[in-house]
C-alpha positions in Angstrom: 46.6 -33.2 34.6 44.2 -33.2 37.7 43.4 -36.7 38.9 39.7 -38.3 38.6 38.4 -39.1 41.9 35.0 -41.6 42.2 32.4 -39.4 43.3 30.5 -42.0 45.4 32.8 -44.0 47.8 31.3 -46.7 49.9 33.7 -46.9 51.6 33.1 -43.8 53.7 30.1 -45.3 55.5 32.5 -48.4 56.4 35.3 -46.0 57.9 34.8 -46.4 61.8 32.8 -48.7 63.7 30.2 -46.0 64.9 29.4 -45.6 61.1 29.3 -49.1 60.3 26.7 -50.0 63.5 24.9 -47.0 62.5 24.5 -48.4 58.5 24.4 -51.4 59.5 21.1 -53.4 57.6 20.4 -56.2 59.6 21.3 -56.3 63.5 20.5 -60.3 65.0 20.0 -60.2 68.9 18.9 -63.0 71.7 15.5 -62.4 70.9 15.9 -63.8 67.3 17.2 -67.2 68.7 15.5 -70.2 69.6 16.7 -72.8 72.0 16.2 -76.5 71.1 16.6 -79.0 73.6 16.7 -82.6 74.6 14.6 -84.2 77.3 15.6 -87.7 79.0 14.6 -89.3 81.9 16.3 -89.8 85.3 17.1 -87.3 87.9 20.2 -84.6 88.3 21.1 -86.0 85.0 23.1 -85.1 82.0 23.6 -86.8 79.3 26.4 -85.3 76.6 25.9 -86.0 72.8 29.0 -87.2 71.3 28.0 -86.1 67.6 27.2 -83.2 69.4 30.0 -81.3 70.8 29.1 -79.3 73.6 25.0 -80.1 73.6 23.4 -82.5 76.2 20.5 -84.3 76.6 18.7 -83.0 80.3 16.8 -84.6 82.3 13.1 -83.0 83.7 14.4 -81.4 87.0 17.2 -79.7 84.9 14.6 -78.3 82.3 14.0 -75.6 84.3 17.2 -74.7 85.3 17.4 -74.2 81.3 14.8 -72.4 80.7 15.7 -69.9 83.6 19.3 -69.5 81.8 17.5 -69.1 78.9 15.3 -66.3 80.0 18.4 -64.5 81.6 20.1 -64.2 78.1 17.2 -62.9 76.4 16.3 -65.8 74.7 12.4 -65.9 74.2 11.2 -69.3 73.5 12.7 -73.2 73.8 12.2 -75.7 71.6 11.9 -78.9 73.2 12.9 -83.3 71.6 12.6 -86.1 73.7 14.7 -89.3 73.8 12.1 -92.0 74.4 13.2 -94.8 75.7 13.1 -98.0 74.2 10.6 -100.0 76.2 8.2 -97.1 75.7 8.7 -96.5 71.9 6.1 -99.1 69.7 5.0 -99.5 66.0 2.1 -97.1 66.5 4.2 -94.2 68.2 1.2 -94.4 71.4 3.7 -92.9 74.1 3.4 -89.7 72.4 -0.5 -89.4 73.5 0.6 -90.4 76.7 -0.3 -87.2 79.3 2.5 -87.9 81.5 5.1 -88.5 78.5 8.8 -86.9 78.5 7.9 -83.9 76.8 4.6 -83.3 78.9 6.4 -83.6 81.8 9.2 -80.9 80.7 6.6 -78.5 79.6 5.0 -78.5 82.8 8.2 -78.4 84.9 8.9 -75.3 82.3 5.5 -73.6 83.1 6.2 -74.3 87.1 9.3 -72.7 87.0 9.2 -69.8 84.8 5.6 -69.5 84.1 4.4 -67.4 81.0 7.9 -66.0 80.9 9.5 -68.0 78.4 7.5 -69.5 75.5 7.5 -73.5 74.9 7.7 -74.5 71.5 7.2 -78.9 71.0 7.9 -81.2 68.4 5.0 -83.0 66.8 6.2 -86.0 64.8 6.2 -89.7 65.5 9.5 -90.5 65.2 10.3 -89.9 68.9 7.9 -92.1 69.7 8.2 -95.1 67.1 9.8 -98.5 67.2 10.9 -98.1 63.1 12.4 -94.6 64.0 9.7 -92.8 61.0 7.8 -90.1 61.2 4.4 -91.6 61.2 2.5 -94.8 60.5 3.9 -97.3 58.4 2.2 -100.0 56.5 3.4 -103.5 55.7 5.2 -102.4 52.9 7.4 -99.4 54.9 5.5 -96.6 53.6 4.3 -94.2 55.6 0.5 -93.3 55.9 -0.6 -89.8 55.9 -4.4 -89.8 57.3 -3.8 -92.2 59.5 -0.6 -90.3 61.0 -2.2 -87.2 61.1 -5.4 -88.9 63.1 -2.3 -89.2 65.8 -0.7 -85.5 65.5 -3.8 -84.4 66.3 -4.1 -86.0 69.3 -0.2 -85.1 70.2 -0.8 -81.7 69.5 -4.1 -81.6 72.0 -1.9 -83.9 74.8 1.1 -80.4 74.7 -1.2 -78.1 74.3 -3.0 -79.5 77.5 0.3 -79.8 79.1 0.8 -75.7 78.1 2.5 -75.9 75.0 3.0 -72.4 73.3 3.5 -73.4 69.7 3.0 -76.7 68.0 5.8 -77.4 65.8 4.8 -80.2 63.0 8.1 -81.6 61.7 6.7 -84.7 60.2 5.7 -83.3 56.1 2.0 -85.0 56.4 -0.2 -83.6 53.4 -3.1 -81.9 55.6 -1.9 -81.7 58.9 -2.0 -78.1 60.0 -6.2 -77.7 58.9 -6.2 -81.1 61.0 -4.5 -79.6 64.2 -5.6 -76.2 64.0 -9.8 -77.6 63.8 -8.7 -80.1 66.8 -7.3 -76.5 68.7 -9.7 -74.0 68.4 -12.3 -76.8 69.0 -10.9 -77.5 72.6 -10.6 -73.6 73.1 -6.5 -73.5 72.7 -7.5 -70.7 70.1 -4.0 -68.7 71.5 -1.5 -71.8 70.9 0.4 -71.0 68.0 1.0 -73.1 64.8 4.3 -73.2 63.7 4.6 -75.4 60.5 7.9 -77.5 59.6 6.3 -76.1 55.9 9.5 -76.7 53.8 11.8 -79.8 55.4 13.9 -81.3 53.0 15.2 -85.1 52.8 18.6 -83.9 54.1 21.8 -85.8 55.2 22.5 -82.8 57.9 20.1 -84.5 60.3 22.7 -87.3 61.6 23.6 -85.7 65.0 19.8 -84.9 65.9 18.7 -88.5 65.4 21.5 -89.7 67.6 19.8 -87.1 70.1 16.8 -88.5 70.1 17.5 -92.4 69.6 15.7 -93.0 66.6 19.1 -93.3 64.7 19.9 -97.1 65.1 15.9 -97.6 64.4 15.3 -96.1 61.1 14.3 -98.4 58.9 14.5 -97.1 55.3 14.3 -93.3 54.9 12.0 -90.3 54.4 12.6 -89.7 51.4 8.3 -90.0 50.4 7.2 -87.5 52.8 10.4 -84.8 53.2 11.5 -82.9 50.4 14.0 -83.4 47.9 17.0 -80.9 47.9 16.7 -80.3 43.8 13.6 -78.8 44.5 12.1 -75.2 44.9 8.8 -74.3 43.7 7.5 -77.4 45.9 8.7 -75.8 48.6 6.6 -72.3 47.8 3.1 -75.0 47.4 4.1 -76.7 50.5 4.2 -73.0 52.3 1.3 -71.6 50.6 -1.1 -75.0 51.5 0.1 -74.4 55.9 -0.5 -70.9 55.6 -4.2 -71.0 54.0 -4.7 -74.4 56.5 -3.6 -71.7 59.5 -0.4 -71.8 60.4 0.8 -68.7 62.2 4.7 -69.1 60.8 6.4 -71.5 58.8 9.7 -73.2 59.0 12.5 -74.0 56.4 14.7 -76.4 57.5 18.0 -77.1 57.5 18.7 -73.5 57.2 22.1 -72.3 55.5 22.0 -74.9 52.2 18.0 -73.0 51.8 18.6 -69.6 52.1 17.5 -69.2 48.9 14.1 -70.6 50.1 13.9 -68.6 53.1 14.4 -65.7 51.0 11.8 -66.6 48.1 9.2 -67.8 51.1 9.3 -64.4 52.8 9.0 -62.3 49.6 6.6 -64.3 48.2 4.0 -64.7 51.3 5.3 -61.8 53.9 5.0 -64.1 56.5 6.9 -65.3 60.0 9.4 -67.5 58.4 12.1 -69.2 60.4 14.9 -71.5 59.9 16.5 -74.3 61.9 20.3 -74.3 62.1 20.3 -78.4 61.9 22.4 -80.6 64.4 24.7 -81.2 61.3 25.5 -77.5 60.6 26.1 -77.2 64.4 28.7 -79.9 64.1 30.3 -78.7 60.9 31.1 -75.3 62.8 32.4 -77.1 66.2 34.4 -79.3 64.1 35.8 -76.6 62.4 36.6 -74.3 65.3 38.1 -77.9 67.1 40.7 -78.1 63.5 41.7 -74.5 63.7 39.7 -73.8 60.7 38.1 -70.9 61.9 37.4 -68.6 65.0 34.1 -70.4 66.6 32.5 -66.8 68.0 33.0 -65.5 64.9 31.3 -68.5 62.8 28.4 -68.5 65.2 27.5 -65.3 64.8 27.9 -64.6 61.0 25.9 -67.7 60.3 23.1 -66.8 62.5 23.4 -63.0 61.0 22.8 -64.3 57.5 19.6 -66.0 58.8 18.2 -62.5 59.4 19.7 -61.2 56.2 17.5 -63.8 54.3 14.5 -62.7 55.4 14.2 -65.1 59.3 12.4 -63.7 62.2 14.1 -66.1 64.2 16.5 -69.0 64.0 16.3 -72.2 66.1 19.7 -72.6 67.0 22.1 -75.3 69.4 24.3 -72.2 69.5 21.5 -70.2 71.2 22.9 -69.9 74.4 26.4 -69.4 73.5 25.2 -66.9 70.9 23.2 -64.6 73.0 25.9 -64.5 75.6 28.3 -63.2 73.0 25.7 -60.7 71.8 25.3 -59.3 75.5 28.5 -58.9 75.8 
């Protein structure tokens, strides 16, 4: 009795390692990575984060030396938080319009050192900037108020983009932000500056790490629970994309990234758009803590995590593993 045999093995394709490169769907290189970093002040200095393992805060001479490591990898554009200090950090968040204000300064010490080699992607939220640690103006009650906040991203978004910002990056969820920021661009001719739209940024606990980073941590008063997203929530997340896109944003963001894949995916196949993800300071930790137990090999969980970005549908990732990651990738 002759044996039945499938006729379609796939299998075959996965035989050798030439074959599996060669079949291979998605392929994730240094150019799909974003590096976020922390600004502080001082000189020669830097500043480990202990919920952090292996990130640091730098200060503004040492910006450039990142951003020149950086290019060398491959990696195409920084992201850049700053950790206001406390004397300069006030109810109304004004240090952020200040021209000469930590991130100002690193932009331009960026631009001096590398010029228009390496993009410069900023922040724009308040809570950087605020005594109460929120993202935007808060009334007597604690609640945050949207026109009035936005009234002051604008004028954040015109002090980076004067400094040479590359892409303005709103993180803080205000209803009518991007229509506010892109009219206050084009009308003081940064018509090239890119929008890049925190468009779906859920209410998440991953965020711990990052708000030690920036100090706003011990200052939070309440949460964000009225302006971020919820996590049971989808279809929100599709109207929050569709109202950035049509108010001009040139990409949108998900963020955190692994626990939303599913709205990465649904974002891009919905609107065929830029879409990229942030891997938070929380899923950073998880893997360093995890590679620190034995739990699992740490190259290996770098790069699969930032592989299934790409797979979702991400044309880039803002990463802490950027460096590390592209390193391994030009290997």
């Amino acid at each position: 009795m002759s044996a039945s045999y499938p006729a379609t093995r796939l299998r075959r394709t996965r035989a050798s390692a030439w074959s599996r490169a060669l079949h291979r769907e998605n392929l994730l290189t240094p150019a799909d990575l974003i590096w976020p970093l922390f600004v502080t002040e001082g000189s020669g200095s830097e500043e480990p984060i202990g919920s952090l393992p292996g990130v640091s805060r730098w200060s503004v001479d040492l910006m450039a030396q990142r951003a020149k490591e950086a290019m060398a990898l491959g990696i195409p554009c920084l992201a850049l938080f700053p950790n206001t200090q406390a004397e300069r950090r006030s109810d109304d968040g004004r240090e952020a319009l200040n021209p000469d204000n930590l991130m100002c300064r690193a932009i331009r010490a960026i631009r001096d050192a590398c010029g228009d080699g390496i993009g410069v992607l900023t922040d724009v939220a308040l809570d950087p900037y605020t005594s109460h640690g929120q993202d935007g103006l808060v009334d007597a009650a604690g609640y945050v108020l949207n026109d009035a906040t936005v009234e002051i991203l604008v004028g954040q978004s015109l002090n980076q983009a004067a400094a040479g910002a590359d892409v303005i990056a709103p993180s803080d969820m205000m209803d009518g932000r991007i229509s506010a920021i892109r009219a206050a661009l084009e009308g003081a001719d940064h018509v090239n500056v890119q929008i890049m739209s925190y468009a779906a940024k859920y209410a998440s606990a991953f965020y711990g790490p990052f708000r030690d980073a920036v100090g706003s941590s011990g200052l939070l008063k309440g949460d964000k629970k009225t302006y971020q997203m919820d996590p049971g929530n989808s279809e929100e997340a599709l109207r929050e994309v569709a109202m950035d896109i049509a108010e001009g944003a040139d990409s949108v963001m998900v963020k955190p990234g692994l626990p939303y894949l599913d709205i990465v995916r649904r974002v891009k196949e919905r609107f065929e758009v830029p879409v990229f993800a942030y891997q938070v300071s929380g899923e950073y930790a998880m893997i360093e803590h995890a590679a620190a137990a034995g739990a699992g090999d740490r190259d290996a969980l770098v790069l699969e995590t930032l592989l299934a970005f790409k797979r979702a549908g991400c044309s880039g990732v803002l990463t802490y593993h950027a460096a590390h990651a592209a390193r391994l990738l030009g290997a």
